[in-house]
C-alpha positions in Angstrom: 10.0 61.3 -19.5 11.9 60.8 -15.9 15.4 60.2 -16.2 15.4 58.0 -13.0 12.8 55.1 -15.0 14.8 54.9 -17.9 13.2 53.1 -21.3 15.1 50.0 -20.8 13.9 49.8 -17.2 10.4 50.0 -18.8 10.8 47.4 -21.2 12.3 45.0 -18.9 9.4 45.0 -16.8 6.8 45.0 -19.6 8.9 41.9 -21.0 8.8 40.0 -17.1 4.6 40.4 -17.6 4.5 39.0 -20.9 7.3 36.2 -20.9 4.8 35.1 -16.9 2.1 35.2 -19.2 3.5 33.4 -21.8 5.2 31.0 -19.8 1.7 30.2 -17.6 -0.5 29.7 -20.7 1.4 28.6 -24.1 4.2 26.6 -22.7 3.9 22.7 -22.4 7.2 21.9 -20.9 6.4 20.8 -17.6 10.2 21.8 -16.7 8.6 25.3 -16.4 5.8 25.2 -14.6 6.6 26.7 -11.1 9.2 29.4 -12.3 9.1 32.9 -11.6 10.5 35.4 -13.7 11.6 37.9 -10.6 13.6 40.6 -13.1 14.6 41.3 -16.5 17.5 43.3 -17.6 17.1 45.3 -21.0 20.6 46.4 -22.6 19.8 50.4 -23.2 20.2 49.9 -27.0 17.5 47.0 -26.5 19.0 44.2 -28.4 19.8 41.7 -25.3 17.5 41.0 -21.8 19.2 38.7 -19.0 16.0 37.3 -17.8 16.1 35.8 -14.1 13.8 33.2 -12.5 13.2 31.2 -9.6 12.3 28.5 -8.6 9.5 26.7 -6.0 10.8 23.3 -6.7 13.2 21.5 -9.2 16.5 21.5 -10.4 18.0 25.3 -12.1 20.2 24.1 -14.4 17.3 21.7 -16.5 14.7 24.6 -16.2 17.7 27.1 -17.6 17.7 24.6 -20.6 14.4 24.9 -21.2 14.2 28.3 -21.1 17.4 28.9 -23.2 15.8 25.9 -25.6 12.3 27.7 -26.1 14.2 31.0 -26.3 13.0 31.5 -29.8 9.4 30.5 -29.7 9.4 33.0 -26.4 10.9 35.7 -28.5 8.3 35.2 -31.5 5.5 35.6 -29.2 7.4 38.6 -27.5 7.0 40.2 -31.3 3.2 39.5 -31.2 2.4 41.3 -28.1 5.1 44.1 -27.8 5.2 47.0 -30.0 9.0 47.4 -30.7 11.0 47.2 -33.5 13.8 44.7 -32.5 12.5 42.5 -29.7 15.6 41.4 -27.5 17.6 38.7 -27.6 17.1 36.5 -24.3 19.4 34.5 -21.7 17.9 32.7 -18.9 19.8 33.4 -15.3 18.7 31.5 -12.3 17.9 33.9 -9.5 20.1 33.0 -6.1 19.2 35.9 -4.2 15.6 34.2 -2.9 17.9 31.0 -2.0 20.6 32.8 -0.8 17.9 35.3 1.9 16.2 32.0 3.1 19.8 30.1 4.0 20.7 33.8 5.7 17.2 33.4 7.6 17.3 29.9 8.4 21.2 30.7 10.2 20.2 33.6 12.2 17.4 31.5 13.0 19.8 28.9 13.9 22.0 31.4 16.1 18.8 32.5 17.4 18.0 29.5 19.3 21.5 28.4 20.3 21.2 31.7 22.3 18.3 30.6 24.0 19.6 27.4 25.0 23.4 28.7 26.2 22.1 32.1 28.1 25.4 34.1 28.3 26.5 35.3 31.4 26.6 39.2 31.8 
């Protein structure tokens, strides 16, 4: 096995399909609908995964609730469909990094067209 694609790594990916799954098909909190699960992080031992979403629409902090509040139903179905011995604990992280690359966009966009308006002399 690679060293560079640890089992951890693996894990945490195979983990981010299921939890989209379960999430899309077996939740009925409507808190969740519209969140993407953009990474999970798998301790190497396996016993904790920091699990971060986005979001389309809504507020973080209620959908983190939801998530952390449905934790252990998510982790009982994560036991049905993975084939490990100790499925992971999981915590629910909201994801700024999409929030934080459209605010960069939108300023450069911003600079952008002050340019355009103020040419500079040269």
């Amino acid at each position: 096995m690679p060293t560079d694609f640890p089992r951890s790594r693996r894990v945490g990916e195979q983990i981010r399909q299921e939890l989209a799954d379960i999430l899309r098909r077996e939740m009925k909190d409507p808190r969740v609908h519209g969140v993407t699960l953009t990474a999970v992080e798998v301790t190497q031992d396996l016993e904790h995964a920091k699990v971060y979403f986005s979001l389309l629409s809504g507020e973080p902090k209620a959908v983190e609730q939801a998530l952390q509040h449905a934790a252990g139903f998510l982790r009982s179905e994560l036991s049905h469909r993975l084939r490990l011995r100790v499925v992971p604990r999981l915590s629910f992280l909201f994801d700024e990094s999409l929030e934080r690359g459209n605010r960069i966009s939108r300023l450069i966009d911003e600079a952008v067209e002050e340019d355009r308006r103020h040419p500079h002399d040269d």
